[in-house]
N, CA and C atoms as a LAMMPS dump frame, in Angstrom:
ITEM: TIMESTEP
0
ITEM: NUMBER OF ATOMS
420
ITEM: BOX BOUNDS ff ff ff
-5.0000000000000000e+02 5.0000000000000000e+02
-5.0000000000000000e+02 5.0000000000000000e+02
-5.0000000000000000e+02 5.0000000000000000e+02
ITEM: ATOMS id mol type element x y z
1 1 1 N -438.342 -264.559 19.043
2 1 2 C -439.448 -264.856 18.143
3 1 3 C -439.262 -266.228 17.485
4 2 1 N -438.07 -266.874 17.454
5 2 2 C -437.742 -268.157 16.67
6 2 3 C -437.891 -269.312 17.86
7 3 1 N -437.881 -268.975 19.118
8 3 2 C -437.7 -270.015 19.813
9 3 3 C -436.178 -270.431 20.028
10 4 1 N -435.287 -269.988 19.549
11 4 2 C -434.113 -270.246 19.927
12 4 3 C -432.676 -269.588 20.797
13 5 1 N -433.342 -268.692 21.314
14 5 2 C -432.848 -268.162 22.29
15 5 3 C -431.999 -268.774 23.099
16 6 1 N -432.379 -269.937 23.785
17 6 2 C -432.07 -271.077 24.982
18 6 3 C -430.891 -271.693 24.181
19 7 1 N -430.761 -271.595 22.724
20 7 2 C -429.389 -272.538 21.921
21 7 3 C -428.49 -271.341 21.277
22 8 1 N -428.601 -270.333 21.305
23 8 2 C -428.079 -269.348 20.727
24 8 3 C -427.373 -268.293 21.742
25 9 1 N -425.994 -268.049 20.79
26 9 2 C -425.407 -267.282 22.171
27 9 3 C -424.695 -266.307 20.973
28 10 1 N -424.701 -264.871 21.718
29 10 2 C -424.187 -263.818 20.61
30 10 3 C -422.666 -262.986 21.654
31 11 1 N -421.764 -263.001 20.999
32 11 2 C -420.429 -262.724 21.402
33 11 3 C -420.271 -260.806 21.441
34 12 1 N -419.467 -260.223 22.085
35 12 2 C -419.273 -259.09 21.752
36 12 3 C -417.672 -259.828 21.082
37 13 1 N -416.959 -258.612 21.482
38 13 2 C -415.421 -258.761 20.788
39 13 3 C -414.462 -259.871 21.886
40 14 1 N -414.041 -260.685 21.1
41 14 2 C -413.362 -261.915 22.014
42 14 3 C -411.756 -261.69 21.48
43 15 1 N -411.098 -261.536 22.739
44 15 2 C -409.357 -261.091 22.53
45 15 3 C -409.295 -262.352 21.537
46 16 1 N -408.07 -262.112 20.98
47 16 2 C -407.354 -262.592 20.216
48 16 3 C -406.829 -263.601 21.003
49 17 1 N -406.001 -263.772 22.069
50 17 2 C -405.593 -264.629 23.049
51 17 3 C -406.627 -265.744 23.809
52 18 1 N -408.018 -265.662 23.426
53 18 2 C -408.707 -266.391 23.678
54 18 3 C -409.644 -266.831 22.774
55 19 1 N -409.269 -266.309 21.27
56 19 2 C -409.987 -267.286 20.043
57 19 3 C -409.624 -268.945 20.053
58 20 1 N -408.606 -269.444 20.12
59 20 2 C -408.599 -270.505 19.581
60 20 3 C -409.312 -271.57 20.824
61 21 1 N -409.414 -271.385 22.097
62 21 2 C -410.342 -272.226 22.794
63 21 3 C -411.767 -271.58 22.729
64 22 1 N -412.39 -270.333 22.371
65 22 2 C -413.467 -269.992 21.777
66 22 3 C -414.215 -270.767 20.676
67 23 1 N -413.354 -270.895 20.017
68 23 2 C -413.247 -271.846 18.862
69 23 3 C -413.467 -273.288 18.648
70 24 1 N -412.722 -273.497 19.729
71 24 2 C -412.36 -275.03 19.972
72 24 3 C -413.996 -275.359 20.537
73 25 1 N -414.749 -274.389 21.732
74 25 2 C -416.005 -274.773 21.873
75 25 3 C -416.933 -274.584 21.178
76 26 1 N -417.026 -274.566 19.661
77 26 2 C -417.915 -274.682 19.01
78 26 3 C -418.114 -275.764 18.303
79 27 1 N -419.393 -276.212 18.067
80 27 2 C -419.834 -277.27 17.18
81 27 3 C -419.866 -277.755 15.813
82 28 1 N -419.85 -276.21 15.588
83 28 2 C -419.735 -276.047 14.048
84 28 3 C -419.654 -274.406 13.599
85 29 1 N -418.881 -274.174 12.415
86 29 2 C -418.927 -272.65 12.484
87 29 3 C -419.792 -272.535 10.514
88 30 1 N -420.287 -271.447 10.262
89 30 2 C -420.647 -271.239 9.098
90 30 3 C -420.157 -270.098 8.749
91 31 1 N -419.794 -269.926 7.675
92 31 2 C -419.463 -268.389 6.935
93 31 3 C -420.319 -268.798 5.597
94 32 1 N -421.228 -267.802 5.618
95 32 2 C -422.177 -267.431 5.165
96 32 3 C -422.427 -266.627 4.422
97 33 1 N -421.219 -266.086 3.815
98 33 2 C -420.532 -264.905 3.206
99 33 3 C -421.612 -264.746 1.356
100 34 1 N -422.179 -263.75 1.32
101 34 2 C -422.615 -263.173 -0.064
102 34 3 C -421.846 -262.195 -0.84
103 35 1 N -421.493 -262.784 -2.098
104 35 2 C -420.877 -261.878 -2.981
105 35 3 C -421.671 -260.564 -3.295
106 36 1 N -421.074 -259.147 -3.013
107 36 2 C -421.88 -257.752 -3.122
108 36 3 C -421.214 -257.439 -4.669
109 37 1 N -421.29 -256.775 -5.262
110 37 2 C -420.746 -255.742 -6.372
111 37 3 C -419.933 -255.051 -5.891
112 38 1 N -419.088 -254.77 -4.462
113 38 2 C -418.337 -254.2 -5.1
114 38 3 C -416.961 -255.354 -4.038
115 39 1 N -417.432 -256.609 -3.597
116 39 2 C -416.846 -256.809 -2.621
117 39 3 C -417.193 -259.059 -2.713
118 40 1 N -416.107 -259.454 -2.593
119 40 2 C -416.458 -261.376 -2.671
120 40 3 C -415.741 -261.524 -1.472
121 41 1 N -416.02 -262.72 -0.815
122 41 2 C -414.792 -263.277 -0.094
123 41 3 C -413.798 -263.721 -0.783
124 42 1 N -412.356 -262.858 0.11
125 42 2 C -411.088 -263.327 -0.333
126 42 3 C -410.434 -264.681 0.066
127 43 1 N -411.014 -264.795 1.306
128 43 2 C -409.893 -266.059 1.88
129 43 3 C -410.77 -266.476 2.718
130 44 1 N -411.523 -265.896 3.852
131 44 2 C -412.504 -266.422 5.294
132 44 3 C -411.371 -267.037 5.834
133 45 1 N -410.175 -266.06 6.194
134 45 2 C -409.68 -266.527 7.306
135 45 3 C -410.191 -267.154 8.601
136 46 1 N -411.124 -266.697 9.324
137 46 2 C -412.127 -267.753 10.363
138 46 3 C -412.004 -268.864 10.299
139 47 1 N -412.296 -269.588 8.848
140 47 2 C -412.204 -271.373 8.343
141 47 3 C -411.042 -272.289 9.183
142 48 1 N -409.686 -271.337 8.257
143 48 2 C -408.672 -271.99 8.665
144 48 3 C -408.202 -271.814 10.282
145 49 1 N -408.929 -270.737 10.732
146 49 2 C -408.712 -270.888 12.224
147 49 3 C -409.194 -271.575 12.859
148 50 1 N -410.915 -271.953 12.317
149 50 2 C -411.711 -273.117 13.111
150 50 3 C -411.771 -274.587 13.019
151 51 1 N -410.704 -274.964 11.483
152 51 2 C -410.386 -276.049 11.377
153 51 3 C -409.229 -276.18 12.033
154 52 1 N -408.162 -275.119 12.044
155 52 2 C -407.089 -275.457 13.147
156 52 3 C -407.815 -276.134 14.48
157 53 1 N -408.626 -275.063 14.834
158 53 2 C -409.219 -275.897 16.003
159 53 3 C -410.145 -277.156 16.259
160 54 1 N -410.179 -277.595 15.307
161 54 2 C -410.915 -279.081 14.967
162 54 3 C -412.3 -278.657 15.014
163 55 1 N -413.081 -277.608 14.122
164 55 2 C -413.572 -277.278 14.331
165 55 3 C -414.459 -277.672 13.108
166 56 1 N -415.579 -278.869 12.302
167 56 2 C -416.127 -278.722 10.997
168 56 3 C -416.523 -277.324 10.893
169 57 1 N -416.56 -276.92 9.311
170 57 2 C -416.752 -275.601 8.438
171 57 3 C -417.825 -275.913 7.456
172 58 1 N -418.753 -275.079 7.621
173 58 2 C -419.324 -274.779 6.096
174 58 3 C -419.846 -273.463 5.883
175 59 1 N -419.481 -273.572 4.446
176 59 2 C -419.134 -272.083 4.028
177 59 3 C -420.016 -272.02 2.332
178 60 1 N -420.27 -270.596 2.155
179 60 2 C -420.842 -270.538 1.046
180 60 3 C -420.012 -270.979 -0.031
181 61 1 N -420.598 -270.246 -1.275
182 61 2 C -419.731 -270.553 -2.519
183 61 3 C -419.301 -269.718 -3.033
184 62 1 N -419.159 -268.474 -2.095
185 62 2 C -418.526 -266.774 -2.41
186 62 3 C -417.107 -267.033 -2.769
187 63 1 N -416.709 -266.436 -3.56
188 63 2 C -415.073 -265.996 -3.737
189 63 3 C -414.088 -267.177 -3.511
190 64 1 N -413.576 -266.897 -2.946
191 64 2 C -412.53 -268.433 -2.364
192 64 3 C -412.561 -269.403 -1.312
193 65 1 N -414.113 -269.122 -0.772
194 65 2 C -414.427 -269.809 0.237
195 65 3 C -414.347 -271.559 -0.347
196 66 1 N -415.119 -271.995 -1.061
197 66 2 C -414.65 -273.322 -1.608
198 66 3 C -413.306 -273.838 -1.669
199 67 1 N -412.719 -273.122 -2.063
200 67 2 C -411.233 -273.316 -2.342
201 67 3 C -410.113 -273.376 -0.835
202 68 1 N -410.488 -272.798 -0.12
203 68 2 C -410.233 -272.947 1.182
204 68 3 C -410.037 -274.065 2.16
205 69 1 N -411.93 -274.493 1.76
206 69 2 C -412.279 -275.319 2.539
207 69 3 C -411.983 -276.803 1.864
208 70 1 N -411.98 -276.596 0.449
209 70 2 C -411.837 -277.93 -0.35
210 70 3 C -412.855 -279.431 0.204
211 71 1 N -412.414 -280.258 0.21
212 71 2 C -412.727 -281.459 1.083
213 71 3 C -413.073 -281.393 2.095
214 72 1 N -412.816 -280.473 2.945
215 72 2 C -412.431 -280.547 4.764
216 72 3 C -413.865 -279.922 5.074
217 73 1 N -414.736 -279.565 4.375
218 73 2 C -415.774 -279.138 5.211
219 73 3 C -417.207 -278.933 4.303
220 74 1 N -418.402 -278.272 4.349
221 74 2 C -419.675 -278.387 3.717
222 74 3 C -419.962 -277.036 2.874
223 75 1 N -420.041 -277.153 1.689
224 75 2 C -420.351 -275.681 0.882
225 75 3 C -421.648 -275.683 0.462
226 76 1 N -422.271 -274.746 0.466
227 76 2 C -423.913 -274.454 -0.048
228 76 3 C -423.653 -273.212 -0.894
229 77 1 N -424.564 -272.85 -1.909
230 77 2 C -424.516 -271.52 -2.773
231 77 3 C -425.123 -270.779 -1.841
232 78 1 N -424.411 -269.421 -2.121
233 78 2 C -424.066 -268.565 -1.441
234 78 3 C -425.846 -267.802 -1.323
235 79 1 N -426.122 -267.384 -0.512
236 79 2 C -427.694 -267.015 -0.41
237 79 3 C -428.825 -268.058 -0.176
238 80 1 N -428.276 -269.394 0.052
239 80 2 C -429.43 -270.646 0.088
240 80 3 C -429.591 -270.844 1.78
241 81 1 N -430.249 -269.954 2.047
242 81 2 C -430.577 -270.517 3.578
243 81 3 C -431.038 -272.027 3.896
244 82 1 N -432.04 -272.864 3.09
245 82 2 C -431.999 -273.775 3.18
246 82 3 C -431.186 -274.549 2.962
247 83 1 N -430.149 -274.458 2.21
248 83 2 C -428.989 -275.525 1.873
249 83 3 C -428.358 -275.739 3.422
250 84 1 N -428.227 -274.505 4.089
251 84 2 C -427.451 -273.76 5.018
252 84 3 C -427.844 -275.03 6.241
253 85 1 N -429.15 -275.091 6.243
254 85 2 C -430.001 -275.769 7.239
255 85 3 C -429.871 -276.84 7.263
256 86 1 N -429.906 -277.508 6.19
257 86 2 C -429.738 -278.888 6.111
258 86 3 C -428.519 -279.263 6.371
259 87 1 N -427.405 -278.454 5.509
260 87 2 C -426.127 -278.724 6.317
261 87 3 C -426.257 -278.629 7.823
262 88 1 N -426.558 -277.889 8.157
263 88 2 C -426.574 -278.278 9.865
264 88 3 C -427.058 -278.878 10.532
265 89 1 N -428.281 -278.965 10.044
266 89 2 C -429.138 -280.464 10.443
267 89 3 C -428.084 -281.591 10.498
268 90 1 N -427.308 -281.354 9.546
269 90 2 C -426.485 -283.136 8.775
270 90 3 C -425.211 -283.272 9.932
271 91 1 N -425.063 -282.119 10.02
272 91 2 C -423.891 -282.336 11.362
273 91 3 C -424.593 -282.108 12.336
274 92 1 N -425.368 -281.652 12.463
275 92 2 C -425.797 -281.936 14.332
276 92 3 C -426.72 -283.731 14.464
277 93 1 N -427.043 -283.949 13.348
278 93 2 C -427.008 -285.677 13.752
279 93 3 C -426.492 -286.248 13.044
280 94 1 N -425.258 -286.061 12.482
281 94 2 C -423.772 -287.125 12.367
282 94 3 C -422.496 -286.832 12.97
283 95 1 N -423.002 -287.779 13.931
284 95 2 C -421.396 -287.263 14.944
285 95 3 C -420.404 -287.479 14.075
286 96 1 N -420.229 -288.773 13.298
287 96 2 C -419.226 -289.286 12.63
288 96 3 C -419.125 -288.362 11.003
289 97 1 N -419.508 -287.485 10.974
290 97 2 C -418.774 -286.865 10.029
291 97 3 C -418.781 -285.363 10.978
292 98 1 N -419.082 -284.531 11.716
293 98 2 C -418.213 -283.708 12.398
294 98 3 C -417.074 -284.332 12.835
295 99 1 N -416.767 -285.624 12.923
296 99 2 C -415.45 -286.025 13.564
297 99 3 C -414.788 -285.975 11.88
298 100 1 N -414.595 -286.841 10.987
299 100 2 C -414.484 -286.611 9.987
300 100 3 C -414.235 -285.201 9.483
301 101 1 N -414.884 -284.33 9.661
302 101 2 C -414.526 -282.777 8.895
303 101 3 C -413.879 -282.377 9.983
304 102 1 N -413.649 -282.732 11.213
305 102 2 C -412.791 -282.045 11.814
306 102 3 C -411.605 -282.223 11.329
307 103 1 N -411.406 -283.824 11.631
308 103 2 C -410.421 -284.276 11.14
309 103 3 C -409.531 -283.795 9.818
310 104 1 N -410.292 -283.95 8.815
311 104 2 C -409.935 -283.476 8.043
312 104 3 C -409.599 -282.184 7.464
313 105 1 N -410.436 -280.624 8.503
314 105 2 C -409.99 -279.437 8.271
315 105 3 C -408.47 -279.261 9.307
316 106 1 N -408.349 -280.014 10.167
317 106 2 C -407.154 -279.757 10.923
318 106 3 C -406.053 -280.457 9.776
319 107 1 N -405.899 -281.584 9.492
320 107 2 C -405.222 -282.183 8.435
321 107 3 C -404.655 -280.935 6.752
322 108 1 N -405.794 -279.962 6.73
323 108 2 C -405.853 -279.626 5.677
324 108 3 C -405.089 -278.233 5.837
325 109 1 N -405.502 -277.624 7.078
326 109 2 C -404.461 -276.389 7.638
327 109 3 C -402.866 -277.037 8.004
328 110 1 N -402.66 -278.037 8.225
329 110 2 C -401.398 -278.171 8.761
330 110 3 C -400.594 -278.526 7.548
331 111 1 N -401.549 -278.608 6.027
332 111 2 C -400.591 -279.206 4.973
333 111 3 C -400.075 -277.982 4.248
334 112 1 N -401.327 -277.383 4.454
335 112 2 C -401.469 -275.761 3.382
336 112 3 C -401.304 -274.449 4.199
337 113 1 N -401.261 -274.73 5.026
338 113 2 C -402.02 -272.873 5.334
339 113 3 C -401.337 -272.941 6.898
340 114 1 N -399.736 -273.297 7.143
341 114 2 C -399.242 -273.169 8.344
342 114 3 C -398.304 -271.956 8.146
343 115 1 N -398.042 -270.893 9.022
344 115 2 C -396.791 -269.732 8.615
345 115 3 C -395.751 -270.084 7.785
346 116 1 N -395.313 -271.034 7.934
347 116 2 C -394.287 -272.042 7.335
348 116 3 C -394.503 -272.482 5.986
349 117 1 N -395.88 -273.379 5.386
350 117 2 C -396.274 -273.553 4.291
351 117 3 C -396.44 -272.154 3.637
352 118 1 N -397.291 -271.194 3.969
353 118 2 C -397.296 -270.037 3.066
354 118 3 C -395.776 -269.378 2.386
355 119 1 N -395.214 -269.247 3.841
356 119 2 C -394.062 -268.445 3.871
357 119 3 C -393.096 -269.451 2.736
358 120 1 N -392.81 -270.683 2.272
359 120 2 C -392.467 -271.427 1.715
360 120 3 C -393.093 -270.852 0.073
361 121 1 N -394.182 -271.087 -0.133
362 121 2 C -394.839 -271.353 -1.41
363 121 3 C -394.766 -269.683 -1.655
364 122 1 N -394.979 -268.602 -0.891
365 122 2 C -394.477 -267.118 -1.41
366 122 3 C -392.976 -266.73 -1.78
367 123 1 N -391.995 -267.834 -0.709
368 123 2 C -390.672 -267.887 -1.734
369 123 3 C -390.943 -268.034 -2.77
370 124 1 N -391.306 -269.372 -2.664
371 124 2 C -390.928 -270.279 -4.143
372 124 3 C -391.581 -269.172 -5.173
373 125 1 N -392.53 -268.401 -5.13
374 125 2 C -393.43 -267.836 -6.028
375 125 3 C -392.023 -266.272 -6.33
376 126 1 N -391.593 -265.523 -5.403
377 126 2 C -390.777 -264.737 -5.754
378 126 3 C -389.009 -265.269 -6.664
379 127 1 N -389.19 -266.67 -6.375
380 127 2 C -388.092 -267.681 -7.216
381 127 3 C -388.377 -267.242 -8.215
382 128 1 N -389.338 -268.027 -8.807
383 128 2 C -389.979 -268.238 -10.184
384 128 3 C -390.267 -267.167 -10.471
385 129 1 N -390.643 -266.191 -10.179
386 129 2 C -390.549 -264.58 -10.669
387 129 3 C -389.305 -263.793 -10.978
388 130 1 N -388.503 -264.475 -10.152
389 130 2 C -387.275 -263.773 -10.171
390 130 3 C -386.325 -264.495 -11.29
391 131 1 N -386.727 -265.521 -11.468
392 131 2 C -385.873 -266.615 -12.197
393 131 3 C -386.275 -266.689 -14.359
394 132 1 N -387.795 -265.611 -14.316
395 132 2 C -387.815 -265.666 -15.49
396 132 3 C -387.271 -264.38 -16.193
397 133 1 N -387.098 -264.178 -17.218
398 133 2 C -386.669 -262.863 -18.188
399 133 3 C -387.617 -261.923 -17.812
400 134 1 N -387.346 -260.436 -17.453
401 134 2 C -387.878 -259.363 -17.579
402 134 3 C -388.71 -259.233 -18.967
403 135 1 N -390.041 -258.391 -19.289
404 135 2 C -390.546 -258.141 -20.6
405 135 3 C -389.707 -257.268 -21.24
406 136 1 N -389.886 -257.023 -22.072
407 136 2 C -388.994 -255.411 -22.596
408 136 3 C -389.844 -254.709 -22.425
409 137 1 N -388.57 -253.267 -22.157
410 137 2 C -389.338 -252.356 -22.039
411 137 3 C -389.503 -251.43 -23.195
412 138 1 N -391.112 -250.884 -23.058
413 138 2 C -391.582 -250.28 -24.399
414 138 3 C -390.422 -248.516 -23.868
415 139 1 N -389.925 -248.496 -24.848
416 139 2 C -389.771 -246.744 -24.806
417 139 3 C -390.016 -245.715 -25.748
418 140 1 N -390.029 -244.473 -25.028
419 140 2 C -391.208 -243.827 -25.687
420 140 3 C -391.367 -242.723 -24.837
């Protein structure tokens, strides 16, 4: 009914072993994510997988999706289909900033968000937990 059939392609379930060149052939990915009552986005893991894959991102303004994406990619409020559009409009005719947000979401996973970086900064976080005074305990 939209006419876009001929540009649109719908996935069933894609192994795990063949996401990241799945990935890699896309143009652009959106998470589109709406905050419910009883439920926000936590993280949109997807992001950091599709910027691993040099992949530009734009993402709503749900939960921690901003925070994710930071710099490296395009945020619209969360429910603005038109924002949504125009962002895509803006990357499907600027090559030079899909190269740019690629660039820069691959740059941004390899600083923050590698097994290594997490696994690092969740030490350091059980350090500093471990390293301050217990509260007292109330008894009773």
């Amino acid at each position: 009914a939209l006419g876009i059939s001929d540009r649109t392609r719908f996935y069933d379930q894609v192994p795990s072993s063949e996401m990241p060149a799945h990935l890699a052939g896309l143009d652009a990915l959106a998470l589109p994510s709406r905050t419910r009552p009883n439920w926000m986005e936590q993280f949109g893991r997807v992001l950091i997988e599709a910027m691993a894959c040099g992949v530009p991102v734009i993402g709503s303004s749900s939960g921690e999706i901003p925070n994710v994406i930071g710099e490296a990619g395009l945020i619209f409020a969360e429910g603005d289909a038109l924002a949504l559009r125009r962002h895509l409009a803006h990357l499907q005719a600027d090559a030079a900033l899909r190269r740019t947000l690629a660039t820069a979401g691959r740059a941004r996973v390899l600083a923050q968000y590698t097994q290594a970086q997490i696994a690092a900064e969740t030490a350091d976080f059980y350090r500093e937990l471990c390293a301050q005074p217990a509260p007292p305990r109330r008894r009773g």
